[in-house]
C-alpha positions in Angstrom: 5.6 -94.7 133.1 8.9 -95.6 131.4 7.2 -97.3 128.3 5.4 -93.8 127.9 8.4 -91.7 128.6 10.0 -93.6 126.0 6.9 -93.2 123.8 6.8 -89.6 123.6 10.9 -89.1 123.0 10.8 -91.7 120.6 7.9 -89.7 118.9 9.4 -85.9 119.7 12.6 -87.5 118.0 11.2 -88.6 114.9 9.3 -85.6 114.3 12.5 -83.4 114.8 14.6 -85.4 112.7 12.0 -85.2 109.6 12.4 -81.6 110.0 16.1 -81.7 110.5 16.1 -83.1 107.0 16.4 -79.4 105.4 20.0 -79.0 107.2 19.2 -76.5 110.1 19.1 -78.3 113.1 21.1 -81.9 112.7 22.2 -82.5 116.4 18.9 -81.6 117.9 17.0 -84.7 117.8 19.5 -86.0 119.8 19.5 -83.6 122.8 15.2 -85.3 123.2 15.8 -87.7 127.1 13.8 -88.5 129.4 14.1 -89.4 133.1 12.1 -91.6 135.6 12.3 -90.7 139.1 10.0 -92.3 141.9 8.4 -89.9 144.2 6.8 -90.8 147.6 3.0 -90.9 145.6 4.3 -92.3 142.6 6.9 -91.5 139.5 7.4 -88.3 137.7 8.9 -88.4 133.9 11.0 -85.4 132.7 11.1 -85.3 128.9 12.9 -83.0 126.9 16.1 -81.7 125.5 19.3 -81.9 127.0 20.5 -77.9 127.0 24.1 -79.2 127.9 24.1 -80.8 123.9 25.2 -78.6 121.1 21.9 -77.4 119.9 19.7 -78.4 122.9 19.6 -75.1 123.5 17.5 -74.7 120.6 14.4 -76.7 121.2 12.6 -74.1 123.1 12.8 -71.4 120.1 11.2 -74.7 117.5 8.6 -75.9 120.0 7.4 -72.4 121.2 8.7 -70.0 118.3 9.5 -66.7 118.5 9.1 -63.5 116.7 9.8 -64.3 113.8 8.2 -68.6 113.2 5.5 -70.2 114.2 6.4 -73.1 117.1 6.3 -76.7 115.7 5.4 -78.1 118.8 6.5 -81.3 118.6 6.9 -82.3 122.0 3.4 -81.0 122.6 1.9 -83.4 119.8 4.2 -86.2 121.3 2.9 -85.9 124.7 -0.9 -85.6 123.1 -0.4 -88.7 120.8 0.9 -90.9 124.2 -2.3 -89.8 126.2 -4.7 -90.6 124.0 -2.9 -94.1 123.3 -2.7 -93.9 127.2 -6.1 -93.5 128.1 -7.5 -95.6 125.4 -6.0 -98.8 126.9 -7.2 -97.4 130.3 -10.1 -97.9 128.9 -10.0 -100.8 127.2 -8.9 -102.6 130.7 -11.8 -100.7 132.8 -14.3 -102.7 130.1 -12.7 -106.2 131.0 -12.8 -105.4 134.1 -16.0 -104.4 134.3 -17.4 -106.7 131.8 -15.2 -109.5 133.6 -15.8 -109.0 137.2 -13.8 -109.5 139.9 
């Protein structure tokens, strides 16, 4: 859960940095966290911007958009980038498992 957490921020990061190349938006990379809290069935990961950082506030309007621009979702790509990575080695350990046995 962490590793994957860590995955998607890391990836949500770098895309918002290339775009913060152009000047608009330099502190909002850094608002992207995550958390790792265990629950009674499992873990649940929070990932996201920090709102309490300078321009955290900001994330929704670039992932989502508005009125006036398109969203960029680049949380959204992050998050479908770790899944398929995630379910691929799923996968890759139900065949040597099956193919190995017990």
């Amino acid at each position: 859960m962490k590793k994957g957490s860590l995955n998607i921020k890391q990836e949500w990061h770098a895309r918002m940095r290339a775009r913060s190349r152009h000047g608009h938006i330099p502190h909002l990379p850094k608002s992207i966290g995550y958390d790792v809290r265990r629950t009674a069935h499992g873990a649940v990961s929070t990932i996201g911007p920090d709102k309490q950082t300078s321009q955290g506030p900001l994330a929704h309007l670039l992932e989502f958009g508005s009125v006036n621009n398109k969203p960029h979702l680049d949380g959204a790509r992050a998050l479908y980038d770790e899944g398929r990575r995630f379910y691929g080695e799923m996968s890759k350990a139900e065949f040597g498992f099956v193919r190995g046995g017990l």
